[in-house]
MARDREN-271890 format. One line per 10 residues: number of its first residue (from 0); their letters; for each residue y, x, z of N, C-alpha, C. Coordinates in Angstrom, 3 decimals, padded with zeros to 6 digits. Atoms other than C-alpha are relative to their C-alpha. Layout:
BEGIN
NUM> A> Y/X/Z/Y/X/Z/Y/X/Z | ...
***
This chain:
BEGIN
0> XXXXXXXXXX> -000.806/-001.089/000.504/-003.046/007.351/006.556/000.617/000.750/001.172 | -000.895/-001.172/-001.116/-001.519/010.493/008.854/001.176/-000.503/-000.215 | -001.887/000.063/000.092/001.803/010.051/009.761/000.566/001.573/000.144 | 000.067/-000.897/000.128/002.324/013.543/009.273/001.808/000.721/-000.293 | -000.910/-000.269/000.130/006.224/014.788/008.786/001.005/-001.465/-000.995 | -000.970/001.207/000.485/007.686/011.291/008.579/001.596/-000.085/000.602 | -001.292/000.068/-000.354/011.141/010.605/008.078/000.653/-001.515/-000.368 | -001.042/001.297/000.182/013.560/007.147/007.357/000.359/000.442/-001.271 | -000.958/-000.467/000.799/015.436/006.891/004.558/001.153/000.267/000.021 | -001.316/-001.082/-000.529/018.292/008.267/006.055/-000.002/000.808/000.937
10> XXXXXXXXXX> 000.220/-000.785/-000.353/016.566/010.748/007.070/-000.279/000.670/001.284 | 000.494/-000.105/-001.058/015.473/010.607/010.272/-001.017/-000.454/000.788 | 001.451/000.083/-000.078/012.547/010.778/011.952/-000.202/-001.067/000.712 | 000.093/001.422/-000.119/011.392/007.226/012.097/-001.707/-000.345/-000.652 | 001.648/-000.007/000.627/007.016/006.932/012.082/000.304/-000.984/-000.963 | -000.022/001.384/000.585/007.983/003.354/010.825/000.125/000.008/-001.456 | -000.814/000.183/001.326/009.653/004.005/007.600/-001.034/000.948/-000.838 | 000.510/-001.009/001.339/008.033/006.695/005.772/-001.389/000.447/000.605 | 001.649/-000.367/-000.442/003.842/007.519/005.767/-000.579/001.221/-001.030 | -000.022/-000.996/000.865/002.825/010.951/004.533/-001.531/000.245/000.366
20> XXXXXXXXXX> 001.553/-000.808/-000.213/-000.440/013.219/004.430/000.590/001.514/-000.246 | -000.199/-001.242/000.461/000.266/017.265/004.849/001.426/-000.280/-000.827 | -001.507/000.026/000.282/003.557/017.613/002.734/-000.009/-001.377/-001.586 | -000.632/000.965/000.802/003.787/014.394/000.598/000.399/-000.910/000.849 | -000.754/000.404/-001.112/005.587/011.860/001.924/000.233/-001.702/-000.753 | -000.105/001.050/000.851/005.833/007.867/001.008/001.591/-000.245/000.513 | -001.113/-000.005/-000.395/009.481/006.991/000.957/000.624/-001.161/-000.836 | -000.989/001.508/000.772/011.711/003.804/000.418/000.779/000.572/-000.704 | -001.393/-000.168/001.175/013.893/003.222/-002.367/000.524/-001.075/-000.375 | 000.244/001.387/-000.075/015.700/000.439/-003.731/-000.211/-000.118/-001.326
30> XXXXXXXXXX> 000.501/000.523/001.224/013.748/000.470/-007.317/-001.023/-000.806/000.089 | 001.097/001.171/000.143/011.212/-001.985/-008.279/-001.325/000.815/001.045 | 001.390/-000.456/-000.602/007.842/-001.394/-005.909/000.549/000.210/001.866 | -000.388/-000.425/-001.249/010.188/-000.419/-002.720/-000.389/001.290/000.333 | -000.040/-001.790/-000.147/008.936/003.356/-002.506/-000.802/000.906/-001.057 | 000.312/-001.090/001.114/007.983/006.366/-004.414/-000.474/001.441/000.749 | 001.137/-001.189/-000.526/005.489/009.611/-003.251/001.381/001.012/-000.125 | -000.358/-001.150/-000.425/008.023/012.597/-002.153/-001.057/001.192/-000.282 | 000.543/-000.752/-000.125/006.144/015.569/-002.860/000.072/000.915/001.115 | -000.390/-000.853/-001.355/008.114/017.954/-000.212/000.724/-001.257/000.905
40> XXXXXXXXXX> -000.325/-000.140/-001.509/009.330/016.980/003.416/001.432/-000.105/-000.461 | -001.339/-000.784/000.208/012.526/019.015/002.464/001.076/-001.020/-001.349 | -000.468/000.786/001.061/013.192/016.682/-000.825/000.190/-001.447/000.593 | 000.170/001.486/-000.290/012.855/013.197/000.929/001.606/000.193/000.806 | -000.012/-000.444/-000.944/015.055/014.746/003.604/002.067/-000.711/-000.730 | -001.845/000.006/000.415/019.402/013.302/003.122/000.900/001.131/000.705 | -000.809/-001.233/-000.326/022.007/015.897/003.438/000.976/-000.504/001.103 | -000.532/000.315/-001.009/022.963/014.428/006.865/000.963/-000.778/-000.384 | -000.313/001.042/000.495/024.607/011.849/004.845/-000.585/-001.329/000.783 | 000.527/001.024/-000.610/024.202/008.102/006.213/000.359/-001.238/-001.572
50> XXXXXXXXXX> 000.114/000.696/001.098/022.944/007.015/002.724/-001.601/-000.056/-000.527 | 000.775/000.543/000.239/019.844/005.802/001.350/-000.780/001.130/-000.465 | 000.724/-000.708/000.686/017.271/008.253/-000.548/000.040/-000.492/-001.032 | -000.091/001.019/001.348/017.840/007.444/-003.820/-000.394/001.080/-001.688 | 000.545/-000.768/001.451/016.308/010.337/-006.414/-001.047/-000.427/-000.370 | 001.546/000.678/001.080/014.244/009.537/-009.350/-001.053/000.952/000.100 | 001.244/-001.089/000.000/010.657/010.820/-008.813/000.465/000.601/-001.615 | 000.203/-000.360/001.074/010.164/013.203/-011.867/-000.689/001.120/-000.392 | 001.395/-001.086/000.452/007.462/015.842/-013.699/000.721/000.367/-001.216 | -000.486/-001.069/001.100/008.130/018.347/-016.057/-001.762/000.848/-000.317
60> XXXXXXXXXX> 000.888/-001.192/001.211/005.612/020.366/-018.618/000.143/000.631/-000.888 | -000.161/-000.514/001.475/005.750/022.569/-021.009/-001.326/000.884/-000.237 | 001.064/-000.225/000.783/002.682/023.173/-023.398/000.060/000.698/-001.205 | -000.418/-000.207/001.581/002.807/025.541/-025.950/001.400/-000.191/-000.411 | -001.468/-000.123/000.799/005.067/024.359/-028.024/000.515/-001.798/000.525 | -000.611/001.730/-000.115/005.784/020.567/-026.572/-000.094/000.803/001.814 | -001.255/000.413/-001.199/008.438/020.346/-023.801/-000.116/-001.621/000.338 | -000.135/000.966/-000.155/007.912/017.045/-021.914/000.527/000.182/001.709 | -000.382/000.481/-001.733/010.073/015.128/-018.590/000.021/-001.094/-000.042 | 000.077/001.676/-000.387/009.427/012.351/-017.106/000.794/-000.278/001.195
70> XXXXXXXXXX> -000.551/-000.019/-001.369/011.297/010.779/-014.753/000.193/-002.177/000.426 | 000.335/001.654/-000.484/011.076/007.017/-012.807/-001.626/000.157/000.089 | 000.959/000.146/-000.193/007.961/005.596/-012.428/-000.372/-001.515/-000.501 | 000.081/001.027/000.624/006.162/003.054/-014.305/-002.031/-000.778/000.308 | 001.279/000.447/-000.622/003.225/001.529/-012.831/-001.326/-000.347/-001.197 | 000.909/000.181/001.101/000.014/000.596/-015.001/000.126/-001.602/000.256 | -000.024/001.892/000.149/000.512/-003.148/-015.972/001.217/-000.648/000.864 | -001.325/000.259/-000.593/004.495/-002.981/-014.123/001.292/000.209/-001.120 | -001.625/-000.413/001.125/006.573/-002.905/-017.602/-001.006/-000.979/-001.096 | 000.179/001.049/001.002/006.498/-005.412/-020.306/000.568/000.375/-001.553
80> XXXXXXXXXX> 000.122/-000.523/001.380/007.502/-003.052/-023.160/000.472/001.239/000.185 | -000.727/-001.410/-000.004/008.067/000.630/-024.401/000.876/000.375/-001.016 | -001.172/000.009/000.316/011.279/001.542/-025.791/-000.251/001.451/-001.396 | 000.120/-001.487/000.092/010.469/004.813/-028.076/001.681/000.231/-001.308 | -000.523/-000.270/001.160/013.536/006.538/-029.802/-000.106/001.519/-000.616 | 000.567/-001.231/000.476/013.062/009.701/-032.239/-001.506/-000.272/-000.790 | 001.198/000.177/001.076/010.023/010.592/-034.257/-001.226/000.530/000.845 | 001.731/-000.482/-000.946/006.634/010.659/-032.156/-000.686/000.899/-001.189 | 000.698/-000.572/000.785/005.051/011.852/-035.201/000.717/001.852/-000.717 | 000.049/-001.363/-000.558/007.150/015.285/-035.000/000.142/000.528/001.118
90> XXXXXXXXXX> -000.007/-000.703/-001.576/006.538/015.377/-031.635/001.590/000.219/000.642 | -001.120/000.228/-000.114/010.230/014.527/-030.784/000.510/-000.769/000.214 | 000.093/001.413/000.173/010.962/011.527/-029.403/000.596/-000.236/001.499 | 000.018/000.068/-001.480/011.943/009.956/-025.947/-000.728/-001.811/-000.058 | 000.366/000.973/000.054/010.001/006.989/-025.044/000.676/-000.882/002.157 | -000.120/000.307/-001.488/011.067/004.595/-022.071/-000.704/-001.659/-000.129 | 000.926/000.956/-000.645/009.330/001.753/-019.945/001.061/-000.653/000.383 | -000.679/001.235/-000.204/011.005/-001.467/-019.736/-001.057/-000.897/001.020 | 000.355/001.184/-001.153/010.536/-004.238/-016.956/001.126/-000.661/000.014 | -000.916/000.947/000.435/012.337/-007.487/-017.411/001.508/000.483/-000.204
100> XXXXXXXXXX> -001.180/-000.302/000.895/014.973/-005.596/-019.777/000.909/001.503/001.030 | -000.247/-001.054/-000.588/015.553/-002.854/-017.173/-001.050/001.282/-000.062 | 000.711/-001.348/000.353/014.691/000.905/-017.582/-000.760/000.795/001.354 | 000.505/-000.363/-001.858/012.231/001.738/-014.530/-000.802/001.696/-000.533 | 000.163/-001.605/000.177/010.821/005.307/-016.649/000.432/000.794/-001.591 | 000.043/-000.596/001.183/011.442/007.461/-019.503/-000.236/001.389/-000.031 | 000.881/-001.563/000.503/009.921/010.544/-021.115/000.572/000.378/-001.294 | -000.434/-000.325/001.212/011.653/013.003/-023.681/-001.251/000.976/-000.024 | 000.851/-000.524/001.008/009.198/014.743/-025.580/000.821/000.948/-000.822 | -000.816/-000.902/000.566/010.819/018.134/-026.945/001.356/-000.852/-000.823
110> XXXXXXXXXX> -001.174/000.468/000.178/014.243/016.488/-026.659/000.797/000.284/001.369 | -000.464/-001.169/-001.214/016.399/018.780/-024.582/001.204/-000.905/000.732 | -000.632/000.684/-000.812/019.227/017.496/-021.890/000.269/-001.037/000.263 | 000.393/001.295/-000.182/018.664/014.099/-021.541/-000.792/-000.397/000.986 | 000.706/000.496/-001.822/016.960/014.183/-017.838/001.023/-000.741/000.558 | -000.989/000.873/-001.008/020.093/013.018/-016.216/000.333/-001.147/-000.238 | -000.141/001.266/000.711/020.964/010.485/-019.024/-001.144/-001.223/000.336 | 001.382/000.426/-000.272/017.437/009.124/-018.345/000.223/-000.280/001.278 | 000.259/000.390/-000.887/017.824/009.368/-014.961/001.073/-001.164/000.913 | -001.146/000.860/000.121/021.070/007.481/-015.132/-000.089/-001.146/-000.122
120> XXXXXXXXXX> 000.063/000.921/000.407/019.663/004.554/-016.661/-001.330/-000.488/001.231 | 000.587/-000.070/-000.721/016.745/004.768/-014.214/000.592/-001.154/001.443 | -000.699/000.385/-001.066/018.757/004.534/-011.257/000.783/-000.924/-000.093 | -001.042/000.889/000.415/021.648/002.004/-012.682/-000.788/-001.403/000.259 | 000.211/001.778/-000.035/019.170/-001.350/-012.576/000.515/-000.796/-000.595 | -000.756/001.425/001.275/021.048/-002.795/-015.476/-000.759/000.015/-001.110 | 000.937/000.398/000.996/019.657/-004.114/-018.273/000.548/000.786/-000.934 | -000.672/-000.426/001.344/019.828/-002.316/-021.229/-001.109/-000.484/-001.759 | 000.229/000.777/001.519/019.659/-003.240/-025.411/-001.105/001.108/-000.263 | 001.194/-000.434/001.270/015.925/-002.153/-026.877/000.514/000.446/-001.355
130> XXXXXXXXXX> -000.679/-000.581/001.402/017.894/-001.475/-030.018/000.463/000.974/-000.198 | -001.371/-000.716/-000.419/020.642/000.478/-028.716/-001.371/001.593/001.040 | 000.903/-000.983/-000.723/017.693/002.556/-026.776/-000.407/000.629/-000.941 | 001.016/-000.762/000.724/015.339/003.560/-029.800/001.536/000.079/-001.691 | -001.046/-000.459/000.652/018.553/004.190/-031.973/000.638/001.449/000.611 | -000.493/-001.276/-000.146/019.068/007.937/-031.904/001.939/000.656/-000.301 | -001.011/000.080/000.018/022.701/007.219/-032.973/001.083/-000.075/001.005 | -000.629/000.801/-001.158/023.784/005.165/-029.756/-000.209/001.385/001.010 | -000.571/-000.702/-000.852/025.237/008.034/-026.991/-001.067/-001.318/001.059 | 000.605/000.549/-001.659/022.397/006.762/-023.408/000.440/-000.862/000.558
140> XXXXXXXX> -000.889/000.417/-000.993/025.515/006.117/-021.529/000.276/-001.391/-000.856 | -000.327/001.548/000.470/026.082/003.228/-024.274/-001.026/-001.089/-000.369 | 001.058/000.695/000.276/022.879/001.717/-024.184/-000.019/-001.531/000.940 | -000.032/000.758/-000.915/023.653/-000.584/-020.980/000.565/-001.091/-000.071 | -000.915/000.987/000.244/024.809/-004.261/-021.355/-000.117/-001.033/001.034 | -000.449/001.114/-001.057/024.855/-005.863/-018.247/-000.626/000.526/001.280 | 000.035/-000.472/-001.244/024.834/-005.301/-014.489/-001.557/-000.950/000.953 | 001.847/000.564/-000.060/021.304/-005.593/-012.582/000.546/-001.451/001.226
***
């Protein structure tokens, strides 16, 4: 692999730490796997802060008429169940990826401001209640019942 506009995770230019090609960029984190693909240089990059890199990868689409975001990352055969709350069948729904009882991705499906909430639970590493997840009742922020 090029080492191509590598940086540290605190942001300084360190070949060691981070391995890119042209402008993507592999970059530590401290979620499950240890790093996550940077797309830009400029995004990996800390605001001269002496703190970790710590944003949730995430993708956005909109099709027509379906609005989808994703955000975390959930490996193929790295999660041991999916969480869905809302109605998949009107295309409305948020589904998330569990790994031993922690939330490592989730995807709303034309279900509007709920990236941050998502990315909240993402980033947090605590376990949260399957119940309390696919219950459209339960407020995100109260889904969490114990510290990772």
């Amino acid at each position: 692999m090029s080492h191509v506009g590598c940086i540290s995770h605190l942001g300084s230019s360190r070949w060691a730490w981070t391995h890119g090609r042209g402008r993507c960029l592999q970059v530590p984190c401290r979620r499950p796997r240890g790093s996550h693909r940077a797309q830009r240089a400029d995004t990996a990059r800390a605001r001269g802060q002496d703190a970790a890199y710590d944003r949730v990868p995430c993708f956005y689409t909109d099709q027509y008429d379906l609005g989808m975001e994703y955000a975390g990352y959930a490996e193929p055969g790295g999660y041991d169940a999916v969480v869905v709350r809302g109605d998949p069948g009107r295309r409305e729904f948020i589904a998330f990826w569990m790994s031993e009882g922690r939330v490592i991705a989730g995807m709303n499906v034309n279900v509007w401001d709920v990236t941050d909430q998502i990315q909240a639970l993402v980033r947090s590493g605590k376990t949260a209640d399957p119940a309390r997840l696919a219950d459209p009742a339960v407020p995100l922020e109260e889904t969490i019942v114990s510290a990772p």
